[in-house]
C-alpha positions in Angstrom: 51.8 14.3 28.1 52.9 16.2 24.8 51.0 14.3 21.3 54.0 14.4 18.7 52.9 14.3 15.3 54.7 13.1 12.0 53.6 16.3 10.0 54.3 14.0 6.0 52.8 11.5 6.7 49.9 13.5 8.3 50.4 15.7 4.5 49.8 12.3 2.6 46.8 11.0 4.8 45.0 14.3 4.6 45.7 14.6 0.8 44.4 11.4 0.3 41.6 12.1 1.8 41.0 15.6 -0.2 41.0 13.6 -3.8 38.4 11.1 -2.1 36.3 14.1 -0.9 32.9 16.0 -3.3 34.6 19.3 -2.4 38.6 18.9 -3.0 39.8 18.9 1.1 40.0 17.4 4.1 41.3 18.7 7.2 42.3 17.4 10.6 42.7 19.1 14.3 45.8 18.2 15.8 46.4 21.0 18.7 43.5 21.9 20.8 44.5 24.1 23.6 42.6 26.9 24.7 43.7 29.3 22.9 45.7 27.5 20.7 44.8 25.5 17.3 46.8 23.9 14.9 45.2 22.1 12.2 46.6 20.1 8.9 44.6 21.1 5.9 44.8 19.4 2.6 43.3 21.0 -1.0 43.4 19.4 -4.4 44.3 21.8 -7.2 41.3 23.9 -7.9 39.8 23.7 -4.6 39.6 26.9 -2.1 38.2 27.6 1.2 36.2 30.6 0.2 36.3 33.9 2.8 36.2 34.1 6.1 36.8 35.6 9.0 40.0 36.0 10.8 41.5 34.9 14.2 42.9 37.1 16.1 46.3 35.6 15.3 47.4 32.9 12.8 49.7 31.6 10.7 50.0 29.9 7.3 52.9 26.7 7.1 53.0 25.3 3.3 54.0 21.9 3.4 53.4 21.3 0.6 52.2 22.7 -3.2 51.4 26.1 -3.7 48.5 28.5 -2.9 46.9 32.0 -2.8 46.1 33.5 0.4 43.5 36.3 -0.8 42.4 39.2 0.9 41.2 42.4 0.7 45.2 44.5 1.8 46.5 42.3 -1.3 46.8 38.0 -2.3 49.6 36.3 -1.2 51.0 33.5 -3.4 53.5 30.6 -1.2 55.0 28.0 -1.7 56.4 24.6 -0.3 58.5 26.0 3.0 56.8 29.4 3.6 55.3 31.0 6.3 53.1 33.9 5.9 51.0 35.4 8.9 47.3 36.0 7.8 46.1 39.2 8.1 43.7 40.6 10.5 40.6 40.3 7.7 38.2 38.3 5.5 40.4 35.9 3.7 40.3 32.6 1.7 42.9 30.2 0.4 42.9 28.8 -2.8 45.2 25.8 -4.0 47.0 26.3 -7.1 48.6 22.5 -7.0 47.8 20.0 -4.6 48.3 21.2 -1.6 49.0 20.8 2.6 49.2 24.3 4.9 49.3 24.0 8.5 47.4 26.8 10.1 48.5 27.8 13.6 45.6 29.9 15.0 45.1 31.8 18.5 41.5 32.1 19.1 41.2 34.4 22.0 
């Protein structure tokens, strides 16, 4: 049986959760299939998830706000609508308003 999801209202729980949280997001898992993750993840302005590692393939969705995608080929500012691929290197997002991305990520 397929899980649907309503993706705003999703937006609005997580963000609501980011302002209530010590370090400015909150996140949820909504896709779980080997090798495929999807996950909501909400930032208050300000707040970044610093570097990391990358998948082997993902994708950024803004839903909502804007953010910078930085890494080390060059930072990639989106916005509400856009879809940027991540690239294949230590990267980290910071929000630049309030903000909700979907990440689509193959793990394997």
């Amino acid at each position: 049986m397929t899980t649907t999801h309503d993706l705003t209202t999703l937006a609005d729980d997580q963000l609501a959760a980011a302002h209530r949280s010590a370090h400015g997001r909150s996140a949820e898992l909504l896709v779980r299939e080997d090798p495929l993750r999807q996950s909501v993840i909400a930032l208050t302005e300000g707040s970044a998830l610093d570097e990391h590692n990358a998948p082997p393939a993902a994708t950024l969705l803004i839903l909502r706000g804007r953010v910078r995608l930085t890494a080390v080929s060059g930072d990639a500012t989106l916005a509400q609508g856009e879809l940027h691929a991540i690239p294949q290197e230590r990267h980290g997002l910071v929000a630049l308003t309030d903000a909700v991305v979907l990440l689509t990520a193959v793990t394997a």
